[in-house]
C-alpha positions as CSV (number, residue, x, y, z in Angstrom):
1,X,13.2,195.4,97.7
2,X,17.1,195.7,97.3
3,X,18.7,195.8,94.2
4,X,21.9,196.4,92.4
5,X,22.2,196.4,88.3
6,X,19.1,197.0,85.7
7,X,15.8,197.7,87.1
8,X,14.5,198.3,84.0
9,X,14.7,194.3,83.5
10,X,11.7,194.2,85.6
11,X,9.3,195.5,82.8
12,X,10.4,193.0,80.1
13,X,8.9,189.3,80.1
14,X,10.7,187.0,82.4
15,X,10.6,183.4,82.7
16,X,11.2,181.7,86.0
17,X,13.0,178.9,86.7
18,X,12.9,176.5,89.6
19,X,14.7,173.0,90.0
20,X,14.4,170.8,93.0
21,X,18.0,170.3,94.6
22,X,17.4,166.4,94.1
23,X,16.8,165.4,90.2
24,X,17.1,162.2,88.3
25,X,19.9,162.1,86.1
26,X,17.7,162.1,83.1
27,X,16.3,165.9,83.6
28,X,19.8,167.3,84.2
29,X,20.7,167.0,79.9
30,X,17.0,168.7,79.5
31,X,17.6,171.7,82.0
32,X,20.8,172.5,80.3
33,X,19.2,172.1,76.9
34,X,16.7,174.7,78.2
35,X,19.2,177.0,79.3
36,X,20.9,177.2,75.8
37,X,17.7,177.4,74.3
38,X,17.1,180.5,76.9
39,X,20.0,182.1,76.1
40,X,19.9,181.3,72.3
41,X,16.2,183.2,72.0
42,X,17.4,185.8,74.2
43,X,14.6,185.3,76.9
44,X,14.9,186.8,80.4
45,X,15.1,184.1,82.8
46,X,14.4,185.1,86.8
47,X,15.4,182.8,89.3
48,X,17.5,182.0,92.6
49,X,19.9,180.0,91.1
50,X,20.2,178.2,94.3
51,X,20.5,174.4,93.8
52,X,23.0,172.9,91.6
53,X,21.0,172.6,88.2
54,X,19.6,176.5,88.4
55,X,23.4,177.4,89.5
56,X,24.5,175.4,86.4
57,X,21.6,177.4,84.1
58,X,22.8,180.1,85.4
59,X,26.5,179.7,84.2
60,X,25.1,178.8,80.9
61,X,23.1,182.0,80.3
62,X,25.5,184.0,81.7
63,X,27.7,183.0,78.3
64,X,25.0,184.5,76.5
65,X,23.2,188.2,75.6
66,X,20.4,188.3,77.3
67,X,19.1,189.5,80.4
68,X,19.0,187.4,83.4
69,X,17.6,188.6,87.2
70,X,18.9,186.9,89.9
71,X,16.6,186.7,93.1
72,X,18.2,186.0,96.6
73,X,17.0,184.6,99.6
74,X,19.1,186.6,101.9
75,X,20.4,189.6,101.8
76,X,22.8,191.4,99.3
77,X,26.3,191.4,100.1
78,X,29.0,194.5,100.6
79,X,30.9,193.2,96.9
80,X,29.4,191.5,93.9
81,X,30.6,188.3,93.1
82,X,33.3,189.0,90.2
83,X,31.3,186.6,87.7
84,X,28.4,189.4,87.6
85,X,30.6,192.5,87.5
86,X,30.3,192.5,83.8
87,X,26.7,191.5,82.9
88,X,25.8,193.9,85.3
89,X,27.9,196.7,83.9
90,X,26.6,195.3,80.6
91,X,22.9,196.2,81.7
92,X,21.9,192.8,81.5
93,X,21.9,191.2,85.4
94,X,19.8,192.9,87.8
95,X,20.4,190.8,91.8
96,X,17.2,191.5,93.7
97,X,16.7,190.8,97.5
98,X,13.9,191.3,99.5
99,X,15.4,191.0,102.7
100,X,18.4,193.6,104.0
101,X,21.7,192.9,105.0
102,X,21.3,191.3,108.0
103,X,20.0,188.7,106.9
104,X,23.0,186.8,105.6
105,X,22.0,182.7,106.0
106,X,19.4,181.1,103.6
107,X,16.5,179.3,105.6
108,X,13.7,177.6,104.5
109,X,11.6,180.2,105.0
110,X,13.9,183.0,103.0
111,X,13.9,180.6,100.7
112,X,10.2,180.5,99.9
113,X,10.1,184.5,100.4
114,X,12.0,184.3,97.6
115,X,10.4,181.8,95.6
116,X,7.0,183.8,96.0
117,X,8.4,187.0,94.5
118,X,10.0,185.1,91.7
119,X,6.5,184.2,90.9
120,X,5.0,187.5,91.4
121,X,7.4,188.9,88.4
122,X,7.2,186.2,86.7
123,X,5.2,186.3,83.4
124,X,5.6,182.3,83.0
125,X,7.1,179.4,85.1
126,X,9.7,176.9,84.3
127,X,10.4,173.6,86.4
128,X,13.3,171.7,85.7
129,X,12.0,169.6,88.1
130,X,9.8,169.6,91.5
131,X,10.6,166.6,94.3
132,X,7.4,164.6,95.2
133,X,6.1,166.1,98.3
134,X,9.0,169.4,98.5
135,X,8.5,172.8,99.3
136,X,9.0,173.6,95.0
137,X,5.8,170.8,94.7
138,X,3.6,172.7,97.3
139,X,4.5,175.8,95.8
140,X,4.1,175.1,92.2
141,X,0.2,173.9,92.6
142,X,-0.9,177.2,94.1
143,X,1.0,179.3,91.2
144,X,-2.1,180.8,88.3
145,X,0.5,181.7,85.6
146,X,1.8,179.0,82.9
147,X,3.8,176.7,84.0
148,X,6.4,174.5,81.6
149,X,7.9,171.1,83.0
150,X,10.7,170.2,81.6
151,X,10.1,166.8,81.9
């Protein structure tokens, strides 16, 4: 596993947070809700922050304290984007990938790579919402942790 920033952010309690990249208008208010309420209680949320709603979350905690870990599904790149320089110098953002840096694409497959490790550190799960029949709904009934819908 690659990884730049706080390691030590893998021994607190994390929550993960998945969100289907197609969601009814009526979840979106709810999943930002969460987010705030996240960042408000100070809990450490894991996730990919890959479709729009977790890429929203994610600017929402990142206004906040508390620690966030950020789980790719490709490699890590050369330069970290300049919106994690200072959470990460802060001690609060640790970017995990467990693929190198040739792998630079996200597939469907990295994705769910991903996904599964996300679930492995994981302490309790989160799902904004999972598409009827997607690869977040197959996923999520095989998961033996909690699991909190938003909805």
């Amino acid at each position: 596993m690659n990884l730049v920033g706080n390691k030590e952010l893998l021994s607190i309690c994390k929550t993960a947070f998945f969100c289907s990249r197609k969601i009814p208008a009526s979840v979106v208010l709810k999943c930002y809700d969460w987010a705030i309420e996240q960042r408000e209680n100070g809990v450490c949320v894991i996730s990919g922050f890959h479709s729009q709603i977790e890429k929203d979350v994610l600017h929402y905690l990142l206004k906040g304290k508390q620690p966030i870990i950020l789980v790719l599904a490709r490699g890590l790149k050369e330069k970290v984007e300049p919106e994690f320089e200072k959470p990460i110098q802060e001690g609060r953002l640790l970017i995990i990938s467990p693929f190198d840096k040739t792998v630079n694409r996200v597939t469907e497959q990295t994705a769910e790579t991903r996904n599964k490790l996300m679930i492995e550190l994981a302490d309790q799960i989160t799902i904004g919402y999972a598409s009827p029949g997607g690869q977040l709904g197959r996923l999520i009934s095989e998961i033996q942790k909690p699991i909190y819908k938003i909805l």
